[in-house]
Residue, then its C-alpha position, 0 to 999 in steps of 0.5 A: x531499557x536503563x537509565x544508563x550510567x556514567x560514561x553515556x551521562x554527557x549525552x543525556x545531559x545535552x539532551x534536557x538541554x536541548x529540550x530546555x532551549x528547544x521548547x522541546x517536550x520529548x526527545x530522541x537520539x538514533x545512531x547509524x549503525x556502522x555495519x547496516x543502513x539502519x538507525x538504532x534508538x540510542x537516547x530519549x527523555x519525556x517519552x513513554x519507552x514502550x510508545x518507541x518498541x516498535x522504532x528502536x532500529x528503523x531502516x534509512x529507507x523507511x518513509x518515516x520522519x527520522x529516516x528521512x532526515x539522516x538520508x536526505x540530511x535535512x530537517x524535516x518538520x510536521x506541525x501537527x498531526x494533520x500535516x504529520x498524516x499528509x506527509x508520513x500517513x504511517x507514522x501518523x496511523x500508528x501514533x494517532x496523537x496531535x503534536x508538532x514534530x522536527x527531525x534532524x541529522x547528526x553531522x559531525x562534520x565528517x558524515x551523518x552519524x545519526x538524528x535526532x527527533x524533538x516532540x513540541x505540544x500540540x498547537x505549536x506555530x505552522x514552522x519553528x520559530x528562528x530561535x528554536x531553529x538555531x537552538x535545534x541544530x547547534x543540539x545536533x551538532x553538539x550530540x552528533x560528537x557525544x554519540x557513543x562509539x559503539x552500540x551499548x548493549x544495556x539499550x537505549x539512555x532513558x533520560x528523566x526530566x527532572x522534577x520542577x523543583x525540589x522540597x523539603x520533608x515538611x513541605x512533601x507532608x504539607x502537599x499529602x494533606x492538601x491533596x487530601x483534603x481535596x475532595x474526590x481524589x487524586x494519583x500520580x502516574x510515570x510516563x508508563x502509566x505506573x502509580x506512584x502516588x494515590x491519595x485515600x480519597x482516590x483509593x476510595x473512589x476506585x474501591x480498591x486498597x492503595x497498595x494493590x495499584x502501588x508501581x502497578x497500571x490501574x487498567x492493569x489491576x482493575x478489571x472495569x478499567x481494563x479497556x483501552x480507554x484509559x491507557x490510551x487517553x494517557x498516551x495521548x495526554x503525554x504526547x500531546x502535553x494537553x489535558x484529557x479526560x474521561x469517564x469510566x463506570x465502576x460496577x455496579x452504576x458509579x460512574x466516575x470522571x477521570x481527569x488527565x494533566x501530563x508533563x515531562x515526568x508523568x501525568x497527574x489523574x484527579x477522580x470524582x464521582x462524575x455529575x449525573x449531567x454528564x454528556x453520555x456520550x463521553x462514557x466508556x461503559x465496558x461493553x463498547x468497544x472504544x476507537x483504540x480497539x474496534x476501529x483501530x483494528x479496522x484501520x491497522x488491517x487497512x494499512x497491511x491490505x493496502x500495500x498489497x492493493x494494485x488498482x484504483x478498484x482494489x483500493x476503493x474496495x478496502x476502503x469500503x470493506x474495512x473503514x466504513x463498518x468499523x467507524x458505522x458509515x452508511x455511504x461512502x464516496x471516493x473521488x479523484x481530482x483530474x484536469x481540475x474536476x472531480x470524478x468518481x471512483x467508489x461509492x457506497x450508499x448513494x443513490x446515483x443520481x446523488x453521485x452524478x450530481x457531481x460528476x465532473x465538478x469544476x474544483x476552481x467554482x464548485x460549492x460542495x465539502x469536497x471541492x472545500x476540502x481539496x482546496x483548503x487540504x484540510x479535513x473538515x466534520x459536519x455532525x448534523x444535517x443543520x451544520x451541512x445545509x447551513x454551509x452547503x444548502x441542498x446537500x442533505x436533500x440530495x444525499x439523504x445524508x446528515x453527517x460526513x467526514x471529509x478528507x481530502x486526499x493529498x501527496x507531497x501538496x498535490x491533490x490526488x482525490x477526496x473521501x468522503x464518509x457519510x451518515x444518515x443520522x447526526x454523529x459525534x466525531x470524536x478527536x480521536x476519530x478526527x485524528x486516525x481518520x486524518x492519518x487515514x487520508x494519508x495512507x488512502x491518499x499514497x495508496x490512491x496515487x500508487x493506484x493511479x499510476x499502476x492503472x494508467x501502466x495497465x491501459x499504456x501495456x494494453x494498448x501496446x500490447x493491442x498494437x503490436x499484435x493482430x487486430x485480426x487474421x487474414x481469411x484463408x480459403x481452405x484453413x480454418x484458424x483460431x487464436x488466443x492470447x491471455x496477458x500474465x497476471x502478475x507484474x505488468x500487464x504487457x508482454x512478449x508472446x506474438x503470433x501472425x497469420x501471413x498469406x503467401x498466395x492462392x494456396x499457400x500461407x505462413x503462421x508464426x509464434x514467438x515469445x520474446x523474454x521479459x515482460x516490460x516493454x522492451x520485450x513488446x518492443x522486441x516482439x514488433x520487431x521480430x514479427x515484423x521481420x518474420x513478415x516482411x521475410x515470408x512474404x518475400x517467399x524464404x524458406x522456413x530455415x531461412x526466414x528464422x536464419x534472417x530474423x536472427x541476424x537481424x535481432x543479433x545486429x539490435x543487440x536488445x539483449x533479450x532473446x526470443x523463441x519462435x516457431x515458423x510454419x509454411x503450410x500448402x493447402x494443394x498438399x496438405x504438407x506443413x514444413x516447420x522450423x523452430x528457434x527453441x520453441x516449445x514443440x507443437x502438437x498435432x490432432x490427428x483427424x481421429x482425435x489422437x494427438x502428436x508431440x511433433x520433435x521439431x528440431x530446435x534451433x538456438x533462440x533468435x538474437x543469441x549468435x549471428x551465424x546459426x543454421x536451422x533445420x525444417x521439418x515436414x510434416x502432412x497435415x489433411x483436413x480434419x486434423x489440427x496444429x496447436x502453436x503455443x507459447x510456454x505459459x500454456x505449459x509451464x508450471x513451477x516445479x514441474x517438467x517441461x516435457x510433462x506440460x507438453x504431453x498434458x496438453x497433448x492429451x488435453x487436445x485429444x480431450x477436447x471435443x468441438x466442431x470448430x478451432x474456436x471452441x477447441x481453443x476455448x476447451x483447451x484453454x479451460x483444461x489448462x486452467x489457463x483462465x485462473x491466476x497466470x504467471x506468464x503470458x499465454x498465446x495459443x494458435x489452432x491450424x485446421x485445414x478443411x475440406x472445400x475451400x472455405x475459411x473459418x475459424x477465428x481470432 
């Protein structure tokens, strides 16, 4: 990055003005590239650069603050970072640091050119005062006019905010001896963490000569300190504004306290030998792997595993899998807020009487943290068995649990759910644990929601799908039948295979399958429709041509735009013949009594619904008892990069395999063999024809 040159000067000048009339603590420019929907960085002062690599070009349709300002040309404001993780969970996550956020467009008055994203310190007002608001959106209509006509090939503007004051040399030599009288030590840091000033004392502390840490990161140079602690606390302390410490162990047992004091230019870092009084459990021995390395890891992974997750049950289980181990919970609970109760939807580490003990909990009278919680939508931390039982008597008995988290779960103001996370023993939660696991709530709370919503489409797609086709084949005396269907696995769980079994009279009966393009349900829509015109013409005794030839008119008259496969069989149980006709379907198979089968060439016609007049052959065929005819849809024979004909002669010989007494058992041996039970791409319906010996029906469906 450059601190650019003259001709981008006014923009940076109008930068440390805005900032100076905001209040603002740091600031950032995007421009709208002209040629793509994204928004590159252009300009920023009283920020880290490095903290802004990974958002140096972000697209206008990121969920993130920026994007959401210039898309929607409105001012979007976060007060902190509690309400930064409800509504931006990713930003949140990846900048687990508190401060108040406000992200406005640029508008020159002939379009969006652009945002601009001001950072105020941590424990701003709940909304920008009037002031400050008049102040932030004349900025942006001052720099929408001063953005560059093109994107500057030096990168973006770093602006530094100048020094408080300026001094003279005598006054510069008085401050060196001040600080070095002081006892202990003192160095000053850029906004990278670079040394730019370290006293003797401090050299002394560190053990280590002054020039070594000269333009360099101390966590960079000295191996003890090359954890992510100090770096970390560092970040946090610029972006916040506020004062950090920490205290570090310097081999072989000196531990040393370091204290934290940022502004616009960079941090002050004041070092003394720290108390043996020190609360232990604000020491980082190098062993320990802080939240910046070991839990972060577990939440980043969480974040990427979640995009992936579909259903409730996938995105309880990675909660359980990553956050409880990384941040040393023994249980976990994970509830959703319905018709104003609470029920559960994960759990780990309870017992179940624990978990019904609040089963159903009414959210408007129910004292317990996680109704507390929903209502206040805020997260809430109980160390000690003490705090909770003061609070929430009962509770501790009950769960065996002394400590927990919890975290309320909301999207866009509306309560989706709770989690809570659990520990049998008294814990601290530090303020940075505080901080990633309300982001974390965040990130859970529009996973959960997305889950939600994909279960509710998957029971909405199975109880179609269940409506649609037959709960149940007629018995045929004489015939023996067995039918499958196995939903896709991928996308929705609803599609546009069918099949029905449709008996004509004494001795004769009719089977169909089909299999209506899509997967939505439009093509289920589609399917009830087709198969209820096959019906309502078999039963008025059309022959096969003609029972596809009608289908066909009627499915060009709905003009769905979809077309549909099918395969109509009329089958006399006296002759033991079977006449078929095809509207381009895949061809059926015939087992033959001795166990060899038969690919059966029907003539295929032109899929139904495509033009109005088509003619269909039918073909006749004998079918006596002992052999079998395997209706099927293409899901049972389609695989990627392989030939059709290929699939159809794999089941063939996958029929003729296959060895059961009963169509049942034969369908189930083939369904296995096709390996149709693993991951599917499409639908698989499948319908086994066995004529028997004696009259009797069997068989199932």
């Amino acid at each position: 990055m450059t601190t650019g040159g003259t001709d981008r000067a006014p923009l940076g000048r109008e930068l440390l003005r805005t900032m100076a009339e905001t209040g603002a603590s740091s600031a950032m420019v995007y421009e709208l590239a002209p040629d793509a929907p994204v928004l590159r960085l252009t300009a920023l002062s009283g920020i880290p650069p490095p903290v802004l690599d990974p958002w140096r070009r972000i697209a206008l349709a990121a969920p993130i603050p920026v994007a959401v300002a210039a898309r929607r040309q409105r001012l979007v404001w976060a007060a902190g970072h509690q309400q930064l993780a409800r509504d931006f969970p990713r930003t949140a996550v990846a900048l687990p640091y508190d401060f108040a956020l406000g992200a406005a467009p640029l508008d020159d008055g002939t379009g969006c050119r652009g945002a601009m994203v001001l950072l105020w310190p941590a424990g701003h007002a709940p909304e920008l005062s009037d002031a400050e608001r008049t102040a932030f959106e004349s900025a942006c209509r001052r720099l929408a006019g001063l953005l560059p006509a093109g994107h500057s090939p030096d990168g973006p503007l770093v602006v530094p905010t100048p020094p408080a004051r300026t001094v003279g040399l005598d006054e510069a030599l008085a401050a060196v001896d001040y600080v070095e009288r002081l006892p202990g030590g003192g160095c000053a840091l850029d906004l990278e963490g670079r040394v730019t000033m370290l006293s003797a004392g401090a050299a002394a502390l560190l053990d280590t000569a002054a020039a070594r840490l000269h333009g360099a990161r101390p966590w960079e140079v000295l191996p003890w300190l090359a954890g992510p602690v100090f770096e970390d606390r560092c970040r946090a302390a610029v972006l916040s504004r506020h004062p950090a410490s920490f205290t570090a162990c310097r081999p072989p047992a000196q531990w040393l306290t370091f204290r934290l004091f940022p502004d616009g230019r960079g941090v002050s870092v004041w070092i003394s030998a720290a108390d043996e009084q020190t609360d232990p459990e604000a020491r980082w021995p190098a062993e320990v792997m802080p939240l910046r390395a070991g839990q972060m890891y577990h939440v980043l992974h969480l974040a990427a595993a979640l995009t992936e997750a579909v259903g409730v049950k996938d995105v309880t289980e990675l909660f359980a899998e990553q956050i409880v181990p990384a941040f040393g919970a023994q249980g976990m609970l994970m509830y959703a807020a319905e018709a104003g109760r609470l029920r559960t939807v994960g759990q780990r580490g309870y017992a179940q009487e624990a978990v019904e003990a609040y089963e159903g909990l009414p959210l408007s009278t129910a004292n317990s943290p996680t109704v507390h919680a929903l209502a206040t939508g805020k997260p809430s931390f109980f160390g000690s068995a003490e705090e909770t039982e003061r609070l929430f008597p009962g509770l501790v008995k009950l769960t065996g649990m002394a400590a927990r988290a919890v975290l309320p779960l909301i999207v866009s103001g509306r309560p989706v759910g709770c989690c809570v996370l659990a520990y049998r023993h008294p814990r601290t939660f530090t303020p940075e644990e505080r901080l990633v696991l309300t982001s974390l709530a965040g990130l859970m709370a529009q996973a959960l929601d997305r889950a939600f919503l994909y279960d509710t489409k998957q029971q909405l797609a199975h109880d179609l799908q269940a409506g649609l086709l037959p709960h149940r084949l007629p018995p045929v005396p004489g015939l023996s039948v067995a039918a499958r269907y196995l939903p896709s696995t991928r996308g929705m769980d609803i599609g546009g295979d069918f099949y029905d079994l449709i008996r004509l009279d004494e001795h004769q009966v009719a089977a169909v399958i089909g299999d209506v393009q899509g997967h939505n349900a439009a093509a289920a829509a589609l399917m009830g429709q087709a198969r209820t015109a096959v019906h309502a013409h078999a039963s008025a005794g059309a022959a096969p041509d003609e029972v596809l030839a009608r289908t066909n008119r009627l499915l060009t008259d709905l003009d769905p735009d979809l077309f549909t496969s099918c395969l109509y069989v009329h089958l006399d149980l006296r002759t033991h013949l079977a006449c078929l006709a095809s509207a381009g379907h895949p061809p059926p198979v015939l087992r033959h009594p001795d166990g060899h089968t038969d690919v059966l060439r029907v003539p295929p016609g032109l899929l139904l619904g495509v033009a109005p007049g088509t003619h269909y052959t039918s073909t006749t065929v004998a079918l006596p008892p002992g052999a079998v005819l395997a209706l099927y849809t293409d899901g049972l024979v389609e695989r990627p990069g392989r030939d059709l004909d290929d699939g159809v002669a794999a089941l063939a010989a996958d029929l003729a395999g296959a060895h059961s007494p009963d169509p049942g058992g034969l369908a189930d041996a083939v369904l296995t063999r096709r390996g149709a039970h693993t991951e599917r791409m499409d639908d698989v319906a499948l319908l086994l024809l066995a004529p028997t010996e004696g009259g009797g029906p069997g068989g199932d469906a």
